[in-house]
Structures are given as structure tokens and as C-alpha cells.
C-alpha positions as CSV (number, residue, x, y, z in Angstrom):
1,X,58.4,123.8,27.5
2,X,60.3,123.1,30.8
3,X,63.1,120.7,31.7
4,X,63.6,118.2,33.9
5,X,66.6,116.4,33.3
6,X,69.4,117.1,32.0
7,X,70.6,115.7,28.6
8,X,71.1,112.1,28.2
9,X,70.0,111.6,31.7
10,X,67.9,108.5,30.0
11,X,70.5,106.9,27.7
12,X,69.0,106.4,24.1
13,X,70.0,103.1,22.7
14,X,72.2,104.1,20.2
15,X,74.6,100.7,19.2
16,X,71.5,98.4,19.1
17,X,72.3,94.7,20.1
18,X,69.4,91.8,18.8
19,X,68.6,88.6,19.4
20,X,66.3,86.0,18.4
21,X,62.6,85.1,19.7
22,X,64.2,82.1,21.2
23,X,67.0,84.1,23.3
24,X,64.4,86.7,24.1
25,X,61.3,84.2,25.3
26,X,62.2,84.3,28.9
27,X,62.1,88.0,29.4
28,X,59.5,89.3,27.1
29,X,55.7,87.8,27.5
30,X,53.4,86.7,24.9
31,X,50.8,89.8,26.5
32,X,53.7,92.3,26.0
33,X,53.5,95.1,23.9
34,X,56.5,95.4,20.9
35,X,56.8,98.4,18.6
36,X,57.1,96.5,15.0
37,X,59.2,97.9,12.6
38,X,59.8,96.0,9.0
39,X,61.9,97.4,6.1
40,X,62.9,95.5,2.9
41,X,62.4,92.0,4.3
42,X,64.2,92.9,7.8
43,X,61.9,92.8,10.7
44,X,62.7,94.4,14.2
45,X,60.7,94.2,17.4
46,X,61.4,96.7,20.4
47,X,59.8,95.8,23.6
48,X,57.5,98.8,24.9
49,X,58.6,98.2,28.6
50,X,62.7,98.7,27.7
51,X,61.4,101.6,25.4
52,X,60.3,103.1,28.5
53,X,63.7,103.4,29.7
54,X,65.6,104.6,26.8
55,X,62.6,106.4,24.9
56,X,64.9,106.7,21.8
57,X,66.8,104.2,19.8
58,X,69.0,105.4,16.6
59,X,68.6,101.7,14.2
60,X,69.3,101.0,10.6
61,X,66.6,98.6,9.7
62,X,66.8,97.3,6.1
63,X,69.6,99.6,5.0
64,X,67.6,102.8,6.4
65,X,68.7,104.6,9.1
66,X,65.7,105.2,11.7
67,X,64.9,106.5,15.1
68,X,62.3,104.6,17.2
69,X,61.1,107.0,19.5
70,X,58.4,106.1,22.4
71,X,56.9,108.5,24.5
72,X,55.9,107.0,27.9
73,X,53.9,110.0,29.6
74,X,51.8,110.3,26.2
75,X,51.7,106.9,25.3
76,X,53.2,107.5,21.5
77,X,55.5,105.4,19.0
78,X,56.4,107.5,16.2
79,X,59.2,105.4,13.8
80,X,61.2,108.3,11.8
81,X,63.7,108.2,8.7
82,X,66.9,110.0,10.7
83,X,68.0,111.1,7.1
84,X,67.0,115.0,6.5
85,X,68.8,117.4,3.9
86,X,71.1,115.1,3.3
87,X,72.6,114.4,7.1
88,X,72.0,111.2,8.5
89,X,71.0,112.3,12.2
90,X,71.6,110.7,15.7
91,X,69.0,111.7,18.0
92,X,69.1,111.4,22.4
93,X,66.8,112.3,24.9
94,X,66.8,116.2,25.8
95,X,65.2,116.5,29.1
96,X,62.7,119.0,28.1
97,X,59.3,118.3,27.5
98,X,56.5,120.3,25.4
99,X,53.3,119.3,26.9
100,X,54.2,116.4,28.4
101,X,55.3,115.0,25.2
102,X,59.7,113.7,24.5
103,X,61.4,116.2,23.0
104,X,64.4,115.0,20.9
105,X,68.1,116.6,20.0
106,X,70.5,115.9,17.5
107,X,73.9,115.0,18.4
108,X,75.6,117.3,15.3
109,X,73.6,120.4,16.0
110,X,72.5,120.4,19.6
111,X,68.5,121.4,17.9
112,X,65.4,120.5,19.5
113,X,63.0,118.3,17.9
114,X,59.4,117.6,19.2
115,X,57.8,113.8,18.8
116,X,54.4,114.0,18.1
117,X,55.3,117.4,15.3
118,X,58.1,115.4,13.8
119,X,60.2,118.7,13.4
120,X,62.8,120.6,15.0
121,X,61.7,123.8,17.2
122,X,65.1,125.3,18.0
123,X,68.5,125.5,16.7
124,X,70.0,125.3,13.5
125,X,67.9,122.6,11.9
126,X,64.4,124.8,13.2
127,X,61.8,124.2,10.6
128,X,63.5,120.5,9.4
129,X,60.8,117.5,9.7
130,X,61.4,113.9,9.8
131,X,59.6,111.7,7.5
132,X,57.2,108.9,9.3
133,X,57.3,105.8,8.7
134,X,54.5,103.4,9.2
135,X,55.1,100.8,12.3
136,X,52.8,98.3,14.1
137,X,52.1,98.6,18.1
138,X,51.2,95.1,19.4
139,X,51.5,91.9,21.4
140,X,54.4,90.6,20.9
141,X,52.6,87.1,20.1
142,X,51.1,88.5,17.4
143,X,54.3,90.1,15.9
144,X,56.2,87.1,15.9
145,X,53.5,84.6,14.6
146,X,53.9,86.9,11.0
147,X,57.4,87.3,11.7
148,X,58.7,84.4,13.1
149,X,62.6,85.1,12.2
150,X,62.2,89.1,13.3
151,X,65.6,89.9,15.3
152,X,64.4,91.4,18.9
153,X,66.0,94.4,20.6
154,X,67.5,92.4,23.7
155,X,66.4,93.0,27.2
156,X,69.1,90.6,28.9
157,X,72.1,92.6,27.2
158,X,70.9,96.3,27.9
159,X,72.5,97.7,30.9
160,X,69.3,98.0,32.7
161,X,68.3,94.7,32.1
162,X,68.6,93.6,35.3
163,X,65.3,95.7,36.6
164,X,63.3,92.8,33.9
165,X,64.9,89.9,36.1
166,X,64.5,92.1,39.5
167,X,61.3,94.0,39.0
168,X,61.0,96.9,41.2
169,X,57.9,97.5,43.9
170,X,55.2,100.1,43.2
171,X,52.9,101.2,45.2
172,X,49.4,101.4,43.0
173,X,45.3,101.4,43.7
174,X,45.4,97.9,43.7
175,X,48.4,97.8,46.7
176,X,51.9,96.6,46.1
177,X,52.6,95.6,42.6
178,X,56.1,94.5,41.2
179,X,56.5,96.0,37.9
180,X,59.0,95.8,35.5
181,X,57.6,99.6,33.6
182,X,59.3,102.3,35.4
183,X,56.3,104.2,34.5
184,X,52.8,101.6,35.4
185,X,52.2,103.8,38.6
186,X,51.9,106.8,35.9
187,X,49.3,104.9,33.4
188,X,47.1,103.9,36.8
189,X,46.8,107.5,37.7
190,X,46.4,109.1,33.8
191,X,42.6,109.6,34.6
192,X,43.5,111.4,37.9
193,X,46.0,114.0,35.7
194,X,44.1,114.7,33.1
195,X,40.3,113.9,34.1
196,X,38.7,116.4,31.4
197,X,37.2,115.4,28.4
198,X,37.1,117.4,24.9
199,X,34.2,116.7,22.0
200,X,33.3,114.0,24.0
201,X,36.3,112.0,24.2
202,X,38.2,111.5,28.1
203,X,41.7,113.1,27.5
204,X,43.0,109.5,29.1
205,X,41.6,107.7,25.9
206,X,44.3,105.9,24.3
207,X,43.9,107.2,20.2
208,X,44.9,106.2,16.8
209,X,46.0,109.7,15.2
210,X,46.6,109.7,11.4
211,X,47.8,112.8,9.1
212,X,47.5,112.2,5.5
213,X,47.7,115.8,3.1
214,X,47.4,118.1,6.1
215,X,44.7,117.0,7.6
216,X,44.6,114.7,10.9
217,X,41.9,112.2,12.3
218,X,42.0,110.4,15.6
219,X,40.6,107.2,16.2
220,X,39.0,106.2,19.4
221,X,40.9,102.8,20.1
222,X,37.7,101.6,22.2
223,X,35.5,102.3,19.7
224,X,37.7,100.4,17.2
225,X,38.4,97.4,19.1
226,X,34.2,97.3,19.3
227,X,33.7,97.9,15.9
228,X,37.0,96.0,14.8
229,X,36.4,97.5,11.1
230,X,36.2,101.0,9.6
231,X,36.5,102.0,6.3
232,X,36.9,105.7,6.3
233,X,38.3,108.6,4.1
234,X,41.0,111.0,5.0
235,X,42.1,114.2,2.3
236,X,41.3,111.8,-0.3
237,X,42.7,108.6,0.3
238,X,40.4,105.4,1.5
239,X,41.4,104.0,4.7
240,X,41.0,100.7,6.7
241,X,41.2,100.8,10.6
242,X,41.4,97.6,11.9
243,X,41.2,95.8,15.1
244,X,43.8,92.5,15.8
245,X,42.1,89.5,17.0
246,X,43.5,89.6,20.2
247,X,41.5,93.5,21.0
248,X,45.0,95.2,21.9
249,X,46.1,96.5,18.5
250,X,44.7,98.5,15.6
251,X,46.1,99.0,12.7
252,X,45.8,101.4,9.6
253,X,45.8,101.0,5.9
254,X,45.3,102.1,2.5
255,X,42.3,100.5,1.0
256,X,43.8,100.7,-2.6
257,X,44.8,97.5,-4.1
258,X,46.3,98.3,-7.7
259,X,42.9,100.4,-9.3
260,X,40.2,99.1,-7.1
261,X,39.4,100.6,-4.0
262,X,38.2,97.7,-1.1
263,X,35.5,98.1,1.1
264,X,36.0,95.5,4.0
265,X,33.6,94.2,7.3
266,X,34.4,92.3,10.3
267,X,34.5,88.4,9.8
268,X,35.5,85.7,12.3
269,X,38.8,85.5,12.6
270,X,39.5,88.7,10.7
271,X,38.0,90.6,7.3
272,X,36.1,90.0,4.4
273,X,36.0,92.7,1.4
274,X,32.6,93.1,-0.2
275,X,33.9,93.3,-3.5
276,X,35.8,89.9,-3.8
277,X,34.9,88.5,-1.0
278,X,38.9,87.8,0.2
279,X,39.7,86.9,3.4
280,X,42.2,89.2,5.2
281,X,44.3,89.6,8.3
282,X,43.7,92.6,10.5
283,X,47.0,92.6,11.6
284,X,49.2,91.7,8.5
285,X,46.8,93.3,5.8
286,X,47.6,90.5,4.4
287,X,45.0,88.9,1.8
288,X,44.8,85.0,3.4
289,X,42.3,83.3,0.5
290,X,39.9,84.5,-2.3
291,X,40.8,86.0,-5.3
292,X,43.4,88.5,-4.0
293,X,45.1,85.5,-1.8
294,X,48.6,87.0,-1.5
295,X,47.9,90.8,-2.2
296,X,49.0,93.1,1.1
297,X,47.0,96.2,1.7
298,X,49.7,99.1,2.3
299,X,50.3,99.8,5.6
300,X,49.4,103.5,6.9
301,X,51.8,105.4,9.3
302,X,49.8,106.2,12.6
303,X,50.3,107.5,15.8
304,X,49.0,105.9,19.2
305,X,48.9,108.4,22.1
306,X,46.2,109.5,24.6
307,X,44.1,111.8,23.3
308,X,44.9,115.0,25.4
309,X,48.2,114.5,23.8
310,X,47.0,114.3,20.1
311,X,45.0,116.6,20.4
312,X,47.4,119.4,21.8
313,X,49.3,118.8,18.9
314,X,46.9,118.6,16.2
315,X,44.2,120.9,17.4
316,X,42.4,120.9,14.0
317,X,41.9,117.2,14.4
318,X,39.0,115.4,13.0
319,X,37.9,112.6,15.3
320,X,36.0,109.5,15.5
321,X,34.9,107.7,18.4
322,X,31.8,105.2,17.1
């Protein structure tokens, strides 16, 4: 672990303002990536690129309080519950990192907690772990086309919201870029930094990591956005990966609906399950005609991040890469 910056040197948002997808069309793309975040009928979107400067923000979404954490050098969105032992928790950006990867404090205790372990390493609350929460990671086109009244974390009121209407100049392979992501430089050059590759996988290969009864997988996005359906099995419990129509998101979910277990294959315009022949959304889970019109598969908690970052984490991961 080494440190970099001192405490709160990038602000976590921690009094949240919204707005609507009206107000917050002209500085957020269709293309732009939103972490997704519904609880109890209340739907929140957090643009990636204003993520990227604040790496943290401290929400209550649907009457639970939750921390919305994004990881820009490792690529990962972890969503957890803030509430452990019975302390609702406020967390802000250390400075440190544990390879590579955000490592978080609390405000009441001054501990350290790590992202992609989802527990504290230091301080009084050492051994504590936040419970995950299962989030989408996609285009913000897609998020609002299921959620058309979601309330979006605004860009124009944050006080670095001026860098979205004066993007700053970097200097990439391709020449002189203006970019709005304080770190797009960074993602360009992720191949140069880490150029190895472990059981067979390029540790720049953005992954889907899922733990489910102690045991992790990781998911070769590539792979899925080829295959763009995967029904898979993970300590015990039936699993659907899924690719969104648009190739930039997947998605994971239980494959139990009530007592039957689905088994489901790519279709045009999203999935089919063989044993009712349903018609489903890839990026809802959402059952759009057949029999089961109106069922909703149960969404999975998973982890994007590049896989020399899941994998330094979860060394005993399984992993698929088609």
C-alpha cells in the first residue's frame, strides 16, 4: 500500500444534488457510460466521467443509505450498503492505494477500507465488510430508455462541472484530444502498464467478476459481448450473463424464476428461454412477451474491472473467456 495524496484531496460527493434527464441532456451523451443504481422504485444514474473525479459518493437511494464507489485506475463500480454493525457510515477518498485499486476511510473511525475486498484493513472497524449491492454499468441511453423518470447525479451543479463545458487537452497516440475524463490518457496506455497476460487472459481485459458462496468467476467482457448469452453455474446457483444490444454492457443474473430454473440463448433483439420460449431483455431482465411476460429475472451483484485488478484480489478466481 502507498499513498499519494493526502485525504480528501479528491472530494467524495457527499450532499448529492439530482436532476432530471431533461436538465442533464446537454452534458451527458447518449454513448456515455452511467453507473445504475435502483432501490424500491427509486432509480439513480451517476455519470462514469464525474465519478472519475470524486470516486466516492455517500447516497440514500430508496431509503438505504449507500456508497457508490468507482475506481478509475482499475476500472471498478462496486455499489455498497454504508450500514455495518449498526453504524450508518460516511466514506471519503484516502489517498492510499492497494494495488492500484481506491482505498476508502470512514469519517467516524478514521479505518481503511479496500474496494474490490469490500472490508476494512486497518483501524477500529478491521475485519468489518460492506454488503454489495447489485448495480448496472451502461450507456446512459440504455438506462434511461427503462428508466425514463430516474433522477441523474448533476454535472452542471458539481463544483468541477465546469471541466464538462471546458474540456481539458490531452496529449494521446492519436495526438491532441480534448477530453472531459481526467483519466482517458490512463485507459490509452493500460496495455503499456500492465502488458502481461495470466491463464490466457491480457491483464488490460476489462472483466465481469462475480462472488457468490466464496467462490469468484470472471467474465471475459469480449467474450461475452461475442457470445451475448451464457448460462453458467457458480457455488450452486444458475446464472445468466448477458450482453446489451448496444455491445457496451453485460449484465448478470439469477436464472431462477419462482421453482424453475431458465436456460436462455441469444435472439434478435435480446433472449429467448428454451423452456417457455419468453422473450427477454438483456439489459432489464425483464420478461417482454410469452408466458412469463412481466416476470424479472433477479439481478446479480458484479464487479467490472480489468482483469489484473480482479485477479490480485481474488487470486482463486475461476475464469471464463469463450
Amino acid at each position: 500500500m502507498h499513498v499519494s495524496l493526502a485525504p480528501d484531496s479528491i472530494r467524495s460527493i457527499d450532499r448529492p444534488c439530482f436532476e432530471s434527464p431533461d436538465q442533464a441532456a446537454p452534458l451527458l451523451h447518449e454513448t456515455d457510460l452511467i453507473i445504475g443504481v435502483e432501490r424500491d422504485g427509486d432509480a439513480r444514474a451517476y455519470p462514469v466521467n464525474l465519478l472519475s473525479y470524486h470516486e466516492i459518493v455517500n447516497d440514500v437511494v430508496g431509503g438505504e443509505p449507500l456508497a457508490i464507489t468507482w475506481c478509475p485506475l482499475c476500472a471498478s463500480a462496486v455499489v455498497y450498503d454504508r450500514r455495518v454493525g449498526g453504524r450508518t457510515l460516511e466514506f471519503g477518498v484516502s489517498g492510499f492505494l492497494y494495488r492500484s485499486n481506491l482505498m476508502l476511510f470512514d469519517r467516524k473511525t478514521g479505518s481503511l477500507w479496500s474496494q474490490l475486498l469490500g472490508g476494512a484493513v486497518t483501524g477500529r472497524m478491521r475485519g468489518a465488510k460492506l454488503r454489495g449491492l447489485p448495480f448496472v454499468q451502461q450507456t446512459w441511453a440504455a438506462w434511461r430508455e427503462e428508466h425514463p423518470r430516474t433522477k441523474v447525479l448533476t454535472i452542471r451543479r458539481d463544483e468541477l462541472g465546469e471541466k464538462f463545458t471546458e474540456p481539458s487537452s490531452q496529449s494521446s497516440a492519436r495526438g491532441v484530444e480534448e477530453s472531459n475524463s481526467p483519466y482517458g490518457t490512463y485507459v490509452s496506455k493500460v496495455p503499456v502498464y500492465f502488458p502481461n497476460s495470466h491463464r490466457g487472459v491480457p491483464d488490460a481485459s476489462l472483466v465481469l467478476g462475480v462472488v457468490d458462496g466464496g467462490r469468484s468467476k470472471a467474465y471475459v467482457v469480449l467474450a461475452l459481448q461475442r457470445r451475448r448469452a451464457l448460462n453458467d453455474v457458480l457455488a450452486g446457483e444458475p446464472l445468466l450473463l448477458a450482453a446489451d444490444d448496444d455491445s457496451l454492457s453485460v449484465h448478470a443474473f439469477s436464472r431462477r424464476v419462482g421453482t424453475r430454473t431458465l436456460t436462455f440463448r441469444a435472439v434478435r433483439g435480446g433472449l429467448a428461454d428454451r423452456e417457455t420460449r419468453s422473450r427477454w431483455s438483456a439489459a432489464s431482465g425483464r420478461a417482454l412477451a410469452g408466458p412469463l411476460a412481466g416476470a424479472r429475472l433477479e439481478r446479480v451483484s458484479a464487479t467490472p474491472a480489468y482483469w489484473f485488478a480482479w485477479r490480485n484480489f481474488h487470486p482463486a478466481t475461476a475464469v471464463w473467456k469463450g
